[in-house]
N, C-alpha and C positions, 0 to 999 in steps of 0.2 A: 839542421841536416848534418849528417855524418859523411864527409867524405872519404873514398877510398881508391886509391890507385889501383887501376887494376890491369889486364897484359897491355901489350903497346902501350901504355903509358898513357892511357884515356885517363879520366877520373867518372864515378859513378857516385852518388849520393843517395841514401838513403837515409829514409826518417827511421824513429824506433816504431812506427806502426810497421815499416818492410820489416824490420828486421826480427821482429816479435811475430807477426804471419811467417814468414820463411821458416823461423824457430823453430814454431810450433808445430809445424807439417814435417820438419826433420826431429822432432822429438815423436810426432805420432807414430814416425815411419818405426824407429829404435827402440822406444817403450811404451806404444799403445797410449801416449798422451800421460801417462802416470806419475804424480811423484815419485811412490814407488820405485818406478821403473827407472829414475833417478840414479842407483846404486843397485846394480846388477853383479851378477855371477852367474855364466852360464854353465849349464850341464858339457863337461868334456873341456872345459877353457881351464887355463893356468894362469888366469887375470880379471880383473875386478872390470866393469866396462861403465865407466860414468856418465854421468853430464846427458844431454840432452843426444849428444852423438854418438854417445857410447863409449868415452875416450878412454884408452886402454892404459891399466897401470899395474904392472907385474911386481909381485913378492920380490923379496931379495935372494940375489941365486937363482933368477928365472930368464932365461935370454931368449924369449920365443921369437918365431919370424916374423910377428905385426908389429909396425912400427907404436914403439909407447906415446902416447897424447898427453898423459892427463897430467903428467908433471909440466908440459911447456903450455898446456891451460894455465894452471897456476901462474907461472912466468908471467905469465899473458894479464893476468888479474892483476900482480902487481904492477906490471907496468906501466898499467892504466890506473893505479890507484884505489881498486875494489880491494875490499875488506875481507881476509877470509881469516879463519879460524887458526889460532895462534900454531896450535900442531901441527898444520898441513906446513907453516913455514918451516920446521925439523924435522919434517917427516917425507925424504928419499924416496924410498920403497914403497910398496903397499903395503900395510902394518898385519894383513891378516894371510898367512901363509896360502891356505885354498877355500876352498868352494865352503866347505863344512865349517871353520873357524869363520868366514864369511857371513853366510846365511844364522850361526847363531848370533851375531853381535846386531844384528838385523835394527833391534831397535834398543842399541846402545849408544853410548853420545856422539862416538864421532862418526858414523852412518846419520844419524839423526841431523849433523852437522852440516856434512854433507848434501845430503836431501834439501836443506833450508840455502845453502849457499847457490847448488845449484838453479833450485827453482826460481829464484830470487834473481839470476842471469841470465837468462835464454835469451836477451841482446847482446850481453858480451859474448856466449858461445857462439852466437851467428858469426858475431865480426872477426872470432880467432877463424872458424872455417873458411867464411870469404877471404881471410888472410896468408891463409897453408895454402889454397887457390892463386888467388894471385902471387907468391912468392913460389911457385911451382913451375906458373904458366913457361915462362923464362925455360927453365929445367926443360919442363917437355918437351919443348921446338929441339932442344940440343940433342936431348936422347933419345928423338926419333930418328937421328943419323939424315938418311936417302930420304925420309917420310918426313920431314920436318915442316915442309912447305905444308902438307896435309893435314899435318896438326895443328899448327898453324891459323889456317884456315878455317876448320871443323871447329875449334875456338870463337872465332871471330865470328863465323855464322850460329852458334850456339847462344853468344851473348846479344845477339838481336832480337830476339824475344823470352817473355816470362820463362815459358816454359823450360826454353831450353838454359837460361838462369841457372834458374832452379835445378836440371837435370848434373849441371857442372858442378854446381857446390854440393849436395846432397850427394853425389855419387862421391865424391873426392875423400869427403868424410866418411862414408860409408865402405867403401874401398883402396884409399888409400891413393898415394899419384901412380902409384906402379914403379917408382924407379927405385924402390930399398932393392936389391941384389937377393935380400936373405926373404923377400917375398915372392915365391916361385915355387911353381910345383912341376918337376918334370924339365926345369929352366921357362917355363911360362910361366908370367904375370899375369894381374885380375885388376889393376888397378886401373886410373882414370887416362894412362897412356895408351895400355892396352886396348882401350876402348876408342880411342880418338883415332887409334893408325889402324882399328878394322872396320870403321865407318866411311861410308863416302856419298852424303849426303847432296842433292843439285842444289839446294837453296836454301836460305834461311828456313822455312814456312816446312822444308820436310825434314831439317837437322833435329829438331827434338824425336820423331819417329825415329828417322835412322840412330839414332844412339838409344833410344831404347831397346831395338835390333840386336847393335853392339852388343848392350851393358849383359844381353840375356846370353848373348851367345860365350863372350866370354865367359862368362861365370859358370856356364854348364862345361864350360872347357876344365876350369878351374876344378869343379866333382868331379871329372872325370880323371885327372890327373892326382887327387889327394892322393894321401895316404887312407885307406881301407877304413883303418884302424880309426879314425877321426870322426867318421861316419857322416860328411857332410851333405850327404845326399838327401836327408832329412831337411837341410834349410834351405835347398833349390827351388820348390816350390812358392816360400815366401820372398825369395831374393828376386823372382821372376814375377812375380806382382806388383813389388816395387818397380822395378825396370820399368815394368810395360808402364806404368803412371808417367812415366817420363815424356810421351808421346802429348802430353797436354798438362 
């Protein structure tokens, strides 16, 4: 069993069969189940989106508003002693400037590498997310100011069953905690804070529903507040089928 500290200073244990199911339903959720989809580039991004969660690792000279993942992945590998590919240990930045230089190197060595490192992990990508989760929880209660108790709480009732588990780690990764500053549209956030302080679920048994509520409503806040130009209206429909899975 793998133990893991998680808020209030519980501990929670999982085997690698949890943590390989959890994986693979947040890799289904981010690329369709794909190797492939291991090493992405989306259409209109200015970043590479890796791993099983998508974890974000900008060119050099790129300082967008989502927070970077994929280098404190790495970290994360070595800390524990996984083996990765000698380059990635001198390689900072993303080595391919955009989208185009990206997509041609598709099936060159160190995409290729990539792909094989990743796939080869989908237990350690689960325990760095359950990890960015629980070293957040802490955070959240503080920067919900007046809301804190609520957050708080909506945690606590979310970690008493699968689903809503599930709905905490899977959104965190997928949206981030919400407290980067430079993640705001309009000065509102989309992340997993935002969601805690507009939920107000009576019980454990309706917390996974009520935050799938949240997670939908924030994120239509989120299109509604972009930039035009971005065009993110196009991914509300998928973001919003995610959400609602959260509900079980």
């Amino acid at each position: 069993m793998i133990g893991l500290a998680f808020c209030g200073g519980r501990v929670h244990a999982l085997n690698e069969a949890d943590l390989q199911r959890i994986g693979k339903r947040i890799w289904q959720n981010e690329c369709a189940g794909s190797v492939d989809g291991l090493t992405s580039w989306n259409s209109g991004e200015d970043f590479a989106s890796l791993g099983i969660g998508h974890f974000i690792w900008y060119p050099a000279g790129v300082e967008g508003p989502f927070e970077e993942s994929f280098p404190k992945l790495i970290q994360w590998y070595r800390q524990r002693g996984v083996a990765v590919p000698e380059w990635l240990l001198t390689t900072k930045d993303c080595p391919w400037p955009d989208k185009a230089s990206f997509t041609r190197e598709h099936d060159g060595s160190r995409q290729k590498d990539l792909r094989r490192l990743l796939s080869s992990t989908i237990g350690e990508q689960t325990l760095f997310i359950i990890a960015r989760l629980d070293q957040a929880a802490p955070r959240l209660v503080k920067a919900a100011g007046k809301s804190g108790t609520l957050v708080e709480r909506n945690i606590a009732l979310l970690r008493q069953t699968a689903a809503g588990n599930f709905a905490l780690i899977d959104y965190v990764n997928f949206k981030g905690e919400g407290l980067n500053p430079k993640e705001r549209y309009k000065g509102e956030g989309w992340g997993l804070l935002q969601v805690l302080m507009n939920m107000r679920p009576a019980d454990a048994a309706s917390a996974p529903a009520a935050f799938a509520t949240s997670s939908q409503q924030v994120l239509a806040r989120r299109v509604t507040n972009s930039p035009p130009e971005r065009g993110e209206k196009r991914w509300l429909p998928g973001w919003s089928n995610r959400c609602a899975a959260y509900a079980h």
